[in-house]
N, C-alpha and C positions, 0 to 999 in steps of 0.2 A: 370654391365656396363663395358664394354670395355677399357680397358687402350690407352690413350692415346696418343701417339708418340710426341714428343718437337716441333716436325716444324707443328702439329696438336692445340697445345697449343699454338703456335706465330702466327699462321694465325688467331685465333680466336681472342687473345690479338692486333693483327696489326687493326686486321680490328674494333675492341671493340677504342680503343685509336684514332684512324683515324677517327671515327666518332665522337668521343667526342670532337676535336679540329675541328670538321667541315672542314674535308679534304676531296675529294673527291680523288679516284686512280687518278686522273690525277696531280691535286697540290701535291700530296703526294711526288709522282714521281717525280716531278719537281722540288720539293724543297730538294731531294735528289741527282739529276744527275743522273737519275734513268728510266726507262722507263714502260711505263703503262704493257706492257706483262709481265714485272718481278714483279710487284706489284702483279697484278693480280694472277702469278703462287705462290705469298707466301700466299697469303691471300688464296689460296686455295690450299694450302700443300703440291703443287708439286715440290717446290724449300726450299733449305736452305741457308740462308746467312751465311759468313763469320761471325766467333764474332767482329769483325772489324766494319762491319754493322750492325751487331746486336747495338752495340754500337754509328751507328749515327741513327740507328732508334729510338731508346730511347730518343736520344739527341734532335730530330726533332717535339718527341710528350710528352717534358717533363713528362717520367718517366725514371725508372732505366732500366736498362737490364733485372734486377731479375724479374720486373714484366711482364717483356714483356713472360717471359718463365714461369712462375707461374700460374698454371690453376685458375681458378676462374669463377664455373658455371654461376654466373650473368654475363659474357660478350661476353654470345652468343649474337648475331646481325642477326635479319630474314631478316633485309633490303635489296632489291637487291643494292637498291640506297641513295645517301647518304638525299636527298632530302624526303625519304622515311622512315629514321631512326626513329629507336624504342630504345633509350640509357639508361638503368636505369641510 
């Protein structure tokens, strides 16, 4: 298996935790000051945040930072949508 890059392992953890509090990218966004493109560009790897943000992301989907950057195979997500989730 392919090693994994950190903003590879926050995309899957943002979007794993996002759907667990039943957020959709838009309320996510929202509820950060945040805008649906930059959501969008982390959940799919192309952007890195600040630890600053790293820090209100956490904060917004009560966990820690640690876990947001901590791999953990069960939190792949196949859903394109939130309405469509598959959460263990």
């Amino acid at each position: 298996m392919e090693k994994l890059k950190s903003k590879d392992i926050l995309a899957i953890n943002l979007k794993y935790y996002r759907y667990k509090n039943n957020l959709s990218q838009e309320k996510f966004a929202e509820m950060l000051g945040s805008t649906l493109p930059y959501i969008n560009q982390l959940e799919n790897g192309r952007r890195k945040p600040t630890l600053e943000l790293l820090d209100k992301f956490a904060s917004k989907l009560n966990v820690t930072s640690a876990e947001l950057i901590t791999y953990n195979k069960k939190h792949h997500i196949d859903a394109k949508r939130i309405d469509e989730k598959k959460v263990n």
